[in-house]
matplotlib code that plots the C-alpha trace (Angstrom):
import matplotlib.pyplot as plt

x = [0.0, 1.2, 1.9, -0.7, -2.9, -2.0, -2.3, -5.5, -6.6, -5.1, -7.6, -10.3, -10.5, -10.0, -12.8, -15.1, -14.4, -14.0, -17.5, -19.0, -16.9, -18.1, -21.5, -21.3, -19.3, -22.4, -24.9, -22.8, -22.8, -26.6, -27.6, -25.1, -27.4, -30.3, -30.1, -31.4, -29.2, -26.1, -25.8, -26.0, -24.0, -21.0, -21.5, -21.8, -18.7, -17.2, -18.3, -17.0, -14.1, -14.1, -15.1, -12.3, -9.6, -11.0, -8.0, -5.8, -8.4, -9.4, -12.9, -13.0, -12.7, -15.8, -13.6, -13.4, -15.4, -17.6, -18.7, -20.0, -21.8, -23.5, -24.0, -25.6, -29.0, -29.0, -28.8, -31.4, -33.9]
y = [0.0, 3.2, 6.4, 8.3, 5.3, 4.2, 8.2, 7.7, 5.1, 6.1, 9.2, 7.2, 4.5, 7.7, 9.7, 6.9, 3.8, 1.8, 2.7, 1.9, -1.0, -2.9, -1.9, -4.0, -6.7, -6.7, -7.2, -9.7, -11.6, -11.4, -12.5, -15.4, -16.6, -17.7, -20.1, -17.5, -15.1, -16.3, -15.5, -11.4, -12.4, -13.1, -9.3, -8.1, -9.0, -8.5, -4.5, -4.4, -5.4, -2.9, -0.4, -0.2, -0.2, 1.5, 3.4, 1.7, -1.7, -2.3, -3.7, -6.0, -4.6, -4.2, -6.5, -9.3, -12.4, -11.9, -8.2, -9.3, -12.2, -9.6, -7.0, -9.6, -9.4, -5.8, -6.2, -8.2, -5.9]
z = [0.0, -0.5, 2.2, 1.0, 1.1, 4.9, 5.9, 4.6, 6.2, 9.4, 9.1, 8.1, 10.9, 13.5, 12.4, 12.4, 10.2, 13.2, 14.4, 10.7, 10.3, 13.6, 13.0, 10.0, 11.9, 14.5, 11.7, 10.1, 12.9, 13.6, 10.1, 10.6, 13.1, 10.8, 8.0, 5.6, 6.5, 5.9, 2.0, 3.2, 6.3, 4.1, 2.3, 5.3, 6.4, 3.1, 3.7, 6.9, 5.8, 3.0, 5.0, 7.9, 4.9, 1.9, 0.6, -1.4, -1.9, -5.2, -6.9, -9.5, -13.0, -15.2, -18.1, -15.5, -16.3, -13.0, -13.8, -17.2, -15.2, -13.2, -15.9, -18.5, -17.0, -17.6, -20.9, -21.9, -20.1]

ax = plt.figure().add_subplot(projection="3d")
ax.plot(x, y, z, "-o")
ax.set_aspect("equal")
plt.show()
């Protein structure tokens, strides 16, 4: 990661990423506790992961074989 990247962050988790990020942690973990829950228990988790460290992370790009997987219904519409 780079310095600006890590200065970032540093900021970010301080002014309130930590708070935001264990808030999704917390819902996480209640929607891990149902069977039908578990499918938006795992984005959960995924976003608070995203969301204590979002400088420097990176998103799939919209060439990859999984963005055109998600994109294809919108085309047909």
């Amino acid at each position: 990661m780079e310095p600006v990247s890590i200065l970032l962050n540093v900021l970010w988790i301080l002014f309130g990423g930590a708070v935001m990020a264990f808030g999704w942690l917390v819902a996480a973990i209640i929607m891990a506790i149902t069977i039908i829950g578990l499918p938006w228990a795992r984005a959960a988790f995924n976003i608070a992961v995203y969301t204590l460290l979002p400088f420097g992370s990176r998103a799939f790009g919209a060439t990859s074989s999984r963005a055109r997987a998600i994109s294809a219904p919108a085309r047909w519409a």
